[in-house]
C-alpha positions as CSV (number, residue, x, y, z in Angstrom):
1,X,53.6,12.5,14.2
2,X,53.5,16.6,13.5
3,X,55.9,15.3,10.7
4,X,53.7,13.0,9.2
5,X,50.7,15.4,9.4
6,X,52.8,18.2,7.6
7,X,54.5,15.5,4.6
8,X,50.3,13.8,4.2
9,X,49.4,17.8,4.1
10,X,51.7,18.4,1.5
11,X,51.1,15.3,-0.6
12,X,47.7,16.9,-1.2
13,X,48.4,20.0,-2.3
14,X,50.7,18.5,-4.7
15,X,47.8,16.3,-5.8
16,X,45.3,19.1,-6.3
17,X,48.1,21.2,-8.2
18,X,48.5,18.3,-10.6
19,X,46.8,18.5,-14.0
20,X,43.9,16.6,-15.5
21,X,43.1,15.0,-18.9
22,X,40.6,16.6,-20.7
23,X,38.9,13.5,-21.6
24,X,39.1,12.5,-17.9
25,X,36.9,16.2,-17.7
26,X,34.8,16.0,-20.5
27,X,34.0,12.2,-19.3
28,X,33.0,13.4,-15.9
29,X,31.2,16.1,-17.0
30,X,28.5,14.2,-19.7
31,X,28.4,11.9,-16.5
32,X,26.9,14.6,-14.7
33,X,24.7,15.6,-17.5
34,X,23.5,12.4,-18.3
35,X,22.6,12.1,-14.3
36,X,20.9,15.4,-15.0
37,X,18.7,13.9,-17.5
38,X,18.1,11.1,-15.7
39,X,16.8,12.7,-12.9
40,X,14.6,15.2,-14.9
41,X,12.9,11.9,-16.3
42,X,12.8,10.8,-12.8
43,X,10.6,14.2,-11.4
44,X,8.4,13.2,-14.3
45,X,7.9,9.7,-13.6
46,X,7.3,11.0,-10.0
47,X,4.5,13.8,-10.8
48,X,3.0,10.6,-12.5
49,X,2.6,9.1,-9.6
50,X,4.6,5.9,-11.1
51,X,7.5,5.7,-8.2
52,X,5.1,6.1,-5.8
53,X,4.0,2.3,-5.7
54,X,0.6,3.6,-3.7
55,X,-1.6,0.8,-5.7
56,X,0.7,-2.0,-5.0
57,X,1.5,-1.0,-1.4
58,X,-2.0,-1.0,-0.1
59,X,-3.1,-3.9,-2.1
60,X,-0.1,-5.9,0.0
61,X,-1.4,-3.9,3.2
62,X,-4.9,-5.2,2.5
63,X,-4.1,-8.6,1.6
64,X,-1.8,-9.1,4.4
65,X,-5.1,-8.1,6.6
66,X,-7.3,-9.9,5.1
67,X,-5.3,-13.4,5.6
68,X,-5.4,-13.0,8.9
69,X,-9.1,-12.0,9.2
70,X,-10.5,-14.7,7.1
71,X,-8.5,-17.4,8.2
72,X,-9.7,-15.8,12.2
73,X,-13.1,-15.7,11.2
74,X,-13.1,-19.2,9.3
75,X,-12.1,-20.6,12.5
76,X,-14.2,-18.3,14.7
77,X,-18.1,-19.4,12.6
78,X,-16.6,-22.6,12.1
79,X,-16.4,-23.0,15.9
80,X,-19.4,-21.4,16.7
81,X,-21.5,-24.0,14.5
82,X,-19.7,-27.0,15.6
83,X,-20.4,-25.5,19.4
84,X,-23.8,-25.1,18.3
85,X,-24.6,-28.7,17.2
86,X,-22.7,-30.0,19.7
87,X,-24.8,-28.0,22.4
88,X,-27.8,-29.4,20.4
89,X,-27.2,-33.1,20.9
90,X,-26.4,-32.6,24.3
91,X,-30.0,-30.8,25.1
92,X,-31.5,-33.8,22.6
93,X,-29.8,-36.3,25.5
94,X,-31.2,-33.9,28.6
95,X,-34.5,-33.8,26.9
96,X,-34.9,-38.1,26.2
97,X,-34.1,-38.6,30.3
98,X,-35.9,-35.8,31.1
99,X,-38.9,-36.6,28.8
100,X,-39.2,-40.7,28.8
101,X,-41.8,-40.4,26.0
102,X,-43.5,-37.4,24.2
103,X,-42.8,-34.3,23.3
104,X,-41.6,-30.8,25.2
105,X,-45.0,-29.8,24.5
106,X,-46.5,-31.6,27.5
107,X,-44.5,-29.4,29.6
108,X,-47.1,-26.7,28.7
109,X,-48.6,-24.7,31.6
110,X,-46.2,-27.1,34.0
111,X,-44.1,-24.7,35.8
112,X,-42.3,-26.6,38.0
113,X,-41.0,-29.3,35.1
114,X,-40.3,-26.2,33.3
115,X,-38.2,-25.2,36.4
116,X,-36.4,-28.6,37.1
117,X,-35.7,-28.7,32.9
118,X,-33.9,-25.4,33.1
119,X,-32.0,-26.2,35.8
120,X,-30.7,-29.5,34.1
121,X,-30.1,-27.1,30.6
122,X,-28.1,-25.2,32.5
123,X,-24.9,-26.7,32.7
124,X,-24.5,-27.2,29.4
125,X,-25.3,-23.6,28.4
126,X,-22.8,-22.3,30.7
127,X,-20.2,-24.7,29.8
128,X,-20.7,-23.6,26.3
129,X,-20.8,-19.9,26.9
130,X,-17.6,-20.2,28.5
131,X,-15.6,-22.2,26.2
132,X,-17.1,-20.2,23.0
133,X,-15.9,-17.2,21.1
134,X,-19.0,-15.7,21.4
135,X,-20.8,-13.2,24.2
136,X,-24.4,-15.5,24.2
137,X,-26.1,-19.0,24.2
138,X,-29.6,-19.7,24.8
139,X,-31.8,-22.5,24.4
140,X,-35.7,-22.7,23.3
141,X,-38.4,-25.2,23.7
142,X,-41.4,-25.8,22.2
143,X,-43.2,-25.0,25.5
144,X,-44.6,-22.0,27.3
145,X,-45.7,-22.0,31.0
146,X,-49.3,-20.4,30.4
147,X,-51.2,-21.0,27.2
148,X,-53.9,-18.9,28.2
149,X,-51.7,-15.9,27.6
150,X,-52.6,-13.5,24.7
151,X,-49.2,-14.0,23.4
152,X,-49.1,-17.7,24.3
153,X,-48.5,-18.6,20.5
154,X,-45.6,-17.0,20.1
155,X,-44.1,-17.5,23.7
156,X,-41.9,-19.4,24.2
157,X,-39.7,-21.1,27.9
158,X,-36.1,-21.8,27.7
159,X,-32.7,-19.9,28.8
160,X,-30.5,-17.4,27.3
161,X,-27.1,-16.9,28.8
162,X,-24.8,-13.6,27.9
163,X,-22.0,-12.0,29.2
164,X,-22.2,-8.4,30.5
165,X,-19.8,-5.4,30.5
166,X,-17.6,-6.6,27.5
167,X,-13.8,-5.6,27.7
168,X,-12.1,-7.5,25.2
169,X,-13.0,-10.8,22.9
170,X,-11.5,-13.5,26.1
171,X,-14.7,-15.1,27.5
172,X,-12.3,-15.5,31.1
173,X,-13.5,-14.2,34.0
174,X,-16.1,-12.3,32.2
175,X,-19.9,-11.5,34.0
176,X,-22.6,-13.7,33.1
177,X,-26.3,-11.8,33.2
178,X,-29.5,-13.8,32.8
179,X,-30.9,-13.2,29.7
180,X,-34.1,-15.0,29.8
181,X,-35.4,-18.1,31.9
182,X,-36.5,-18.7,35.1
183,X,-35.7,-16.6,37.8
184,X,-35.1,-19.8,40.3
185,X,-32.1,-20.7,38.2
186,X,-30.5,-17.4,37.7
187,X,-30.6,-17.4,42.1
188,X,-29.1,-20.9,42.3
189,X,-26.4,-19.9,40.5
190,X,-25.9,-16.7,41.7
191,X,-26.3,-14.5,38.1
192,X,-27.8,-11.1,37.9
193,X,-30.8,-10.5,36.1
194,X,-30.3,-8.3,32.6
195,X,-32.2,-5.2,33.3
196,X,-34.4,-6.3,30.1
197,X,-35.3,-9.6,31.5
198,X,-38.3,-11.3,30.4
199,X,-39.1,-15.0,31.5
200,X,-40.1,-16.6,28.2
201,X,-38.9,-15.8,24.4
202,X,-41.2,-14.0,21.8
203,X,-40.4,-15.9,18.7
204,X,-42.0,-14.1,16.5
205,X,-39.3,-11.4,16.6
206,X,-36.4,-13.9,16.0
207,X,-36.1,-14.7,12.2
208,X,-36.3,-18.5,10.9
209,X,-38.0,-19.8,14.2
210,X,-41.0,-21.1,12.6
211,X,-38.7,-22.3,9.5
212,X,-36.8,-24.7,11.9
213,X,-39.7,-25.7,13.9
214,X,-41.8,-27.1,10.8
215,X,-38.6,-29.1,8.8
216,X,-38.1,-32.6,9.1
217,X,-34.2,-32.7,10.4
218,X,-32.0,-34.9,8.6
219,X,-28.4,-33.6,9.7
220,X,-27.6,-31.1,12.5
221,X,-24.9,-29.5,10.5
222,X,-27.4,-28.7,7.8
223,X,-30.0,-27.6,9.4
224,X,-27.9,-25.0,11.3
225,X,-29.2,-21.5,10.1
226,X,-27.6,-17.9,10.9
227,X,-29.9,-14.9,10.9
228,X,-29.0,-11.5,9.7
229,X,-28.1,-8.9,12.1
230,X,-30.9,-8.3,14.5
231,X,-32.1,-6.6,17.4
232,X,-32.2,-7.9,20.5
233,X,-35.6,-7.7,22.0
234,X,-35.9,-4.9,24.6
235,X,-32.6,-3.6,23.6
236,X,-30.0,-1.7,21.9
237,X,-28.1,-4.0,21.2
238,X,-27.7,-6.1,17.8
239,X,-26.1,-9.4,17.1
240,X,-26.3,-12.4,14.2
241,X,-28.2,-15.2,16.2
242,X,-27.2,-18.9,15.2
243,X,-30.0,-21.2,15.3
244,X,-29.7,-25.2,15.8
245,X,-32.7,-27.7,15.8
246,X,-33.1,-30.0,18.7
247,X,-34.2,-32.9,17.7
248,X,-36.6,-35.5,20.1
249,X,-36.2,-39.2,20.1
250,X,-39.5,-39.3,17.6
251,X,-37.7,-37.4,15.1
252,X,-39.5,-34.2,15.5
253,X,-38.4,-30.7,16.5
254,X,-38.5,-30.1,20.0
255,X,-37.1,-26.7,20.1
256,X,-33.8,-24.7,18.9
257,X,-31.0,-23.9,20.5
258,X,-28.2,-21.2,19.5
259,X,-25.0,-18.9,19.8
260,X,-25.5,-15.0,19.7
261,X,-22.5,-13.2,18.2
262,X,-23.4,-9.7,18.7
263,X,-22.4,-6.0,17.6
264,X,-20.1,-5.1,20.5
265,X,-18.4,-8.4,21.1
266,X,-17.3,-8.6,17.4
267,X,-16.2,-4.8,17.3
268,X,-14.0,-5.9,20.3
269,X,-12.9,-8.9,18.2
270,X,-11.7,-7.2,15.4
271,X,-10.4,-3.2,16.3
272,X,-9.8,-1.1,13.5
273,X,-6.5,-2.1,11.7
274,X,-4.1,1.7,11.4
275,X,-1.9,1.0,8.6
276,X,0.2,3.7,7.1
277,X,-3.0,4.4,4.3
278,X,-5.9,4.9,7.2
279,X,-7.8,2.4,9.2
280,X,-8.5,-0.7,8.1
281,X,-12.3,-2.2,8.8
282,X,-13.2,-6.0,9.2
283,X,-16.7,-6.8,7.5
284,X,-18.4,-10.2,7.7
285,X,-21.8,-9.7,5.7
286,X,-23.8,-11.4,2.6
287,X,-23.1,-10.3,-0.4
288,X,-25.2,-11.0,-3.4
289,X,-25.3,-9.8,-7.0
290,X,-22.8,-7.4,-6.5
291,X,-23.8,-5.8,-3.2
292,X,-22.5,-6.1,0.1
293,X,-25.1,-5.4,2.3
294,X,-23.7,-4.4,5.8
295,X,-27.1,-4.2,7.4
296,X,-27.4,-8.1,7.7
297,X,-23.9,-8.6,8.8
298,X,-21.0,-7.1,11.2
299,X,-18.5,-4.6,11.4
300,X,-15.4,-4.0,13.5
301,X,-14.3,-1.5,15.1
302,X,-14.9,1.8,12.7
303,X,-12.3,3.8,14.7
304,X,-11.0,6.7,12.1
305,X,-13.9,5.8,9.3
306,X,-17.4,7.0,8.0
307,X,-18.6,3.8,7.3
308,X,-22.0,3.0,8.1
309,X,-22.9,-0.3,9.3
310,X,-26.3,0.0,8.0
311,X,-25.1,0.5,4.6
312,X,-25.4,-1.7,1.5
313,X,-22.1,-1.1,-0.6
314,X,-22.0,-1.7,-4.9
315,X,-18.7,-3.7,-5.5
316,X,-16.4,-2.9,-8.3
317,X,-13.9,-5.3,-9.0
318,X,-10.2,-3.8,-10.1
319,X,-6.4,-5.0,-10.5
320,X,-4.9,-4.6,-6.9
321,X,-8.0,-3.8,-5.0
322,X,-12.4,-3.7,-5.6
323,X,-14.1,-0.7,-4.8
324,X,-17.5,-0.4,-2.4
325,X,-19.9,2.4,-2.7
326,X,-22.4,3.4,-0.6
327,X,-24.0,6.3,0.9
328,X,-21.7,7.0,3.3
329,X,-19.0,7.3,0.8
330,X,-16.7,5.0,-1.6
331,X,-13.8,2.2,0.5
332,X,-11.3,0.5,-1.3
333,X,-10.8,-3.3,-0.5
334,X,-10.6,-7.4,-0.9
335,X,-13.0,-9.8,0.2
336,X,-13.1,-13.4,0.7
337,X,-15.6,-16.2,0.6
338,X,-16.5,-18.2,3.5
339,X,-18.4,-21.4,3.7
340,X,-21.1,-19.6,4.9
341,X,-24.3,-18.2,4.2
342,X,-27.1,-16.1,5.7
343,X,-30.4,-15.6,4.4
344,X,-29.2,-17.8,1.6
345,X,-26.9,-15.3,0.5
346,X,-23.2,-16.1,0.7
347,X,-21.3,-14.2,3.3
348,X,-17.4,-12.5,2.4
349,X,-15.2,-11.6,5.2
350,X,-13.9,-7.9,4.1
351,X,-11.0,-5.7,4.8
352,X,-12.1,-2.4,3.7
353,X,-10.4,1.6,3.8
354,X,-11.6,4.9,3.2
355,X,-10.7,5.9,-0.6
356,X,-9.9,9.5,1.3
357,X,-7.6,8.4,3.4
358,X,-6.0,6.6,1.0
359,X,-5.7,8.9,-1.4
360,X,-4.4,11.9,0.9
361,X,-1.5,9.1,2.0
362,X,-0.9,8.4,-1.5
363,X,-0.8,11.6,-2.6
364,X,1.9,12.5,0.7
365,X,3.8,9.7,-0.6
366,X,4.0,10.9,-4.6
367,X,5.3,14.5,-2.6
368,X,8.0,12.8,-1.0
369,X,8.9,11.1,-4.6
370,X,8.5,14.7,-6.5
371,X,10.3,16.6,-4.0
372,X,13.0,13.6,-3.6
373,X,13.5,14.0,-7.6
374,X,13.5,17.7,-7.8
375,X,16.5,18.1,-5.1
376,X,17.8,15.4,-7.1
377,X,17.5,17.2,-10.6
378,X,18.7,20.5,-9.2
379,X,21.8,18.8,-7.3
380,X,22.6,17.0,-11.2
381,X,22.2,21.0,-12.8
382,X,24.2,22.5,-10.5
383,X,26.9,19.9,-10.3
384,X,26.6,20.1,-14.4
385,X,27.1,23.7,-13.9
386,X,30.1,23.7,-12.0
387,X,31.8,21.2,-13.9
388,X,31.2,23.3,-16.7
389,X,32.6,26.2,-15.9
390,X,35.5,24.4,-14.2
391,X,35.7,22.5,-17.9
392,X,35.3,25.3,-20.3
393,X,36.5,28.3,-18.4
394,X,40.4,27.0,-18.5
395,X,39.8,26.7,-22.2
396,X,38.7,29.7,-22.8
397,X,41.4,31.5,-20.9
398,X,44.3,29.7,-22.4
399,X,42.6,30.0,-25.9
400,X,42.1,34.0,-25.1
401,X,46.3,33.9,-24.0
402,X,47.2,32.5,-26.9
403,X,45.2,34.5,-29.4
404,X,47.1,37.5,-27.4
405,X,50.1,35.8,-27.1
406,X,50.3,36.1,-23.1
407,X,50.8,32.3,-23.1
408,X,54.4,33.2,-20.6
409,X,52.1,35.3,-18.1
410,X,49.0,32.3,-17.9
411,X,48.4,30.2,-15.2
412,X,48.0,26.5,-15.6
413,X,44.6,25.1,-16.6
414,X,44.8,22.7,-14.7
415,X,44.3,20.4,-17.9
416,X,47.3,18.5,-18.7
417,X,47.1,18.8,-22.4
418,X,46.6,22.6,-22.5
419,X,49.3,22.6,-19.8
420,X,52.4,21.0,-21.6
421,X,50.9,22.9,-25.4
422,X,51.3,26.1,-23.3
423,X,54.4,24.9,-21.3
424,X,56.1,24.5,-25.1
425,X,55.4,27.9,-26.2
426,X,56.9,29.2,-23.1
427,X,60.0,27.6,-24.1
428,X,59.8,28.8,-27.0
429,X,59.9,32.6,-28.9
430,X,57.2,34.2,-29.6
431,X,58.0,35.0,-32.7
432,X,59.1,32.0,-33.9
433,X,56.9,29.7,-35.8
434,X,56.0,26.7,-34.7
435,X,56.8,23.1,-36.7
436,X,55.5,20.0,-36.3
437,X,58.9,18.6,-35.6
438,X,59.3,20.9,-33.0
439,X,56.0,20.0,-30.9
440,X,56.2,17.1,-27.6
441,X,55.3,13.7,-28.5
442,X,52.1,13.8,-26.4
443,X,51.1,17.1,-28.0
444,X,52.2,15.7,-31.7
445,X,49.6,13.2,-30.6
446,X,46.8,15.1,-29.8
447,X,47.3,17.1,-33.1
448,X,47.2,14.6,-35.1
449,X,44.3,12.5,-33.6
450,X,42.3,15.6,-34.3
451,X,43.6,15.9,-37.2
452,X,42.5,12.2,-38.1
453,X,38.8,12.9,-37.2
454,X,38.4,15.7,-38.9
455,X,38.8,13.7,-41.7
456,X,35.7,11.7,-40.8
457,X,33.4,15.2,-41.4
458,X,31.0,15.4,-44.5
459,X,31.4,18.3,-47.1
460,X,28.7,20.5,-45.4
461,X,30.6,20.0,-41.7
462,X,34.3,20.9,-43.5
463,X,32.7,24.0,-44.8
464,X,30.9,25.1,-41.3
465,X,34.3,24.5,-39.5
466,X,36.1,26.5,-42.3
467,X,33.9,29.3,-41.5
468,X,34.3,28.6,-37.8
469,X,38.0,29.3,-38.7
470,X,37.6,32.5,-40.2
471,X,36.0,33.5,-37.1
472,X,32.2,33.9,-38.1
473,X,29.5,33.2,-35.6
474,X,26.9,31.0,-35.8
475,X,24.2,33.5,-37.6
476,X,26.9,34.2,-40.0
477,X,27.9,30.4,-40.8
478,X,24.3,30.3,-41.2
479,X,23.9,33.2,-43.9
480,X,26.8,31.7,-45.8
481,X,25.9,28.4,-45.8
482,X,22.2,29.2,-47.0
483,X,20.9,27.1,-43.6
484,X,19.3,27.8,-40.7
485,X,20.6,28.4,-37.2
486,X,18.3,24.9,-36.0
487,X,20.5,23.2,-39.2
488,X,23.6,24.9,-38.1
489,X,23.0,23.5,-34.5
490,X,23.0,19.9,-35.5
491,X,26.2,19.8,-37.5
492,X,27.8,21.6,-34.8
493,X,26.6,18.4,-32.5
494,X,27.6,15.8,-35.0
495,X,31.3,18.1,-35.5
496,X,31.7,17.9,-31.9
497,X,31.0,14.0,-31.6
498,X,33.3,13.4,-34.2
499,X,36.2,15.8,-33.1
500,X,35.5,14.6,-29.5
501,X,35.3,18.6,-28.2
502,X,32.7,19.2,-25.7
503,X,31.9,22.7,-26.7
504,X,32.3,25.5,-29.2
505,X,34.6,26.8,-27.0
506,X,36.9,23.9,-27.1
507,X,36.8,23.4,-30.9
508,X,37.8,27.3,-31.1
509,X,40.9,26.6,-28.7
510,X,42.1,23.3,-31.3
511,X,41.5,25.6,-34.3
512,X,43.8,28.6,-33.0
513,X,46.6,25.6,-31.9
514,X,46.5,24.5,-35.5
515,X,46.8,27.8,-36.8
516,X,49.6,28.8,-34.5
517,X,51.7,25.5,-35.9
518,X,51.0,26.7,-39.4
519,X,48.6,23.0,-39.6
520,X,45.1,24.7,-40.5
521,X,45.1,23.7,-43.9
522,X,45.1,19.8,-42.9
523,X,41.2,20.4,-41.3
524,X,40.2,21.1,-44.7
């Protein structure tokens, strides 16, 4: 094994002693400067922001959300208004036994019918309360149990139903509190009484009441209205009410019926979303000509926003994403359309984020590009560098050896070209001339391929080279030729193309070789 160690160790000595072509070296090196180029116009791209991808990333981020809120809250209103009609037909049926003939309104100032009704609406209300995705149901009729009351107009008997000390959006095993009714039923069934309690319903603080009462109904479905966002009477608390008709056996309105979606419940439906741009916010609200006014809808969770859900927000419509402005500052987002409307204004579910928070991600992400492309660049210079120096600095020393004809005391180059020319002259005398006929095949080669493009330069580039020759420098050729130094520069690229020499340097080294074999004179 030791023996195997020691035989590989010395197979790569041998292999980093060996010499390499010089167009092997000059190929690898414009590799490395053409890398260096590239990633100088990559750091620019990157201070431009266009690597970054921040527009098309967050409007995948917000679509992506928004599918899955729209479709959720499709199905969720969708629900909640075939709930509601179905809850309405099945008070219409309660009402015809309970009834015979007539309307609700001879159950006015009749407490104890009003009692025995309740208690016969109650089943249904539960049921629905706990099979809806919703926190409230209620029920209204066209009744109140003293019409000698000041406020007998707008007072109204019925039931309201919600759950109490919300946790998450599951209806299971949540509290029921009585909302409204009466008290007989909330004790027969064992239900606290909300500490805002009221027996009857003031109508006049619950919007499209008297609109329902006075239509002719035609179809349930229809008729089904949603309110704006509204308070709860007696409370803090806000909510979008939806509002069915319940239709007697005469054809007339006998009361309403409804589902409460309110503030809370739906912030616990739909938390803010953290994606890696900020939080995203769900917003189901009307929006008409161009406004999106959040103070007649809901909001999720606003967890890591300012937005204000009293807001109304101007829409701007853009390639990846709209923009909404309001007074509590400027979102970025996408909406959709549901089949939906409140006040007669069609209502969009929204994914919105904070323009801020986007930005500041955006702008981390471009500093990760820049800085990314920068490391790059200065790993392409310095590699350039290197191979540079390894390239040129050989050159330079053997041409410097042979101009002082120390070619016997050199050390390889390391590039197999210079290394057999310099390996001949050793062989040979110094002061002995060198002939063509004299030179190795591969070096006869290289001679006369340069010799061969050389023919290839114009009049002006012969002339330059001459002068290169008699060793002038650049500001001199420049003098002679009546040119200037920026002319001088770009024959000297074009010479070095067409010789196939990487530098001045290099094309100095050939020049001295053909000199030294007595074959200057064929350059020109």
């Amino acid at each position: 094994m030791w023996k195997k160690l020691t035989g590989l160790k010395d197979q790569l000595h041998a292999a980093r002693g060996q010499s390499v072509g010089m167009q092997r070296r000059l190929m690898l090196y414009w590799v490395s400067m053409i890398l260096a180029v590239f990633a100088a116009l990559l750091l620019v791209l990157s201070v431009a922001g266009v690597f970054s991808g921040s527009d098309q990333k967050l409007n995948q981020a917000l679509i992506t959300e928004q599918n899955n809120v729209s479709i959720q809250l499709a199905q969720q209103m969708g629900a909640l208004t075939a709930q509601g009609v179905a809850l309405s037909s099945q008070i219409t049926n309660i009402l015809d036994d309970a009834l015979y003939i007539g309307s609700v309104s001879t159950l006015n100032d009749q407490g104890n019918r009003l009692i025995a009704l309740e208690r016969q609406l109650f089943t249904p209300l539960n049921a629905a309360i706990q099979s809806s995705p919703c926190n409230g149901v209620f029920v209204i009729l066209d009744a109140t149990t003293n019409t000698a009351a000041p406020t007998a107009e707008t007072s109204r008997a019925g039931l309201y139903l919600r759950f109490m000390n919300l946790s998450n959006k599951s209806a299971v095993n949540q509290d029921i509190v009585y909302f409204r009714g009466v008290p007989e039923v909330a004790r027969e069934n064992q239900l606290e009484l909300h500490n805002r309690w009221n027996l009857e319903f003031d109508t006049s603080r619950l919007p499209g009441y008297a609109r329902l009462m006075g239509q002719t109904v035609t179809r349930l479905a229809d008729s089904a209205h949603w309110t704006g966002r509204v308070r709860l009477t007696d409370t803090w608390e806000d909510a979008l009410l939806l509002l069915v008709p319940i239709q007697g056996s005469d054809g007339t309105t006998q009361g309403v019926c409804g589902i409460e979606l309110g503030d809370l419940y739906f912030r616990l439906s739909y938390p803010a979303y953290q994606s890696e741009f900020g939080s995203m916010v769900t917003v189901l609200a009307p929006m008409s000509e161009g406004r999106l006014r959040l103070s007649q809808g809901m909001t999720g969770g606003l967890e890591g926003t300012y937005l204000s859900n009293t807001d109304t927000l101007t829409v701007k419509e853009g390639n990846y994403f709209n923009t909404y402005e309001g007074e509590s500052g400027t979102f970025l987002g996408v909406h959709t359309r549901l089949n939906l409307e409140i006040n007669e204004a069609p209502v969009c579910a929204v994914t919105l984020i904070a323009q801020d928070s986007w930005a500041a991600a955006a702008a981390q992400r471009r500093t990760v590009w820049i800085l990314s492309s920068l490391c790059f660049l200065l790993l392409m210079l310095g590699l350039s560098f290197c191979l540079s120096r390894r390239f040129v600095k050989p050159i330079f020393q053997s041409f410097q050896a042979i101009q002082e004809e120390n070619a016997l005391e050199s050390e390889p180059s390391g590039i197999s070209e210079i290394d057999a020319l310099m390996d001949f002259i050793r062989s040979k005398n110094q002061n002995q001339a060198i002939g063509e006929g004299g030179l190795p095949p591969d070096i006869a080669e290289l001679f006369n391929t340069f010799a061969r493009r050389a023919e290839s330069l114009t009049a002006t580039e012969r002339n330059i080279l001459r002068y290169y020759a008699d060793g002038r420098e650049i500001s001199e050729v420049a003098e002679l030729a009546y040119i200037s130094i920026h002319t001088v520069r770009k024959h000297n690229a074009n010479m070095y193309q067409k010789l196939g020499v990487g530098s001045r340097d290099e094309l100095m080294l050939y020049l001295e070789l053909f000199r030294r074999c007595g074959r200057l004179d064929e350059l020109f």
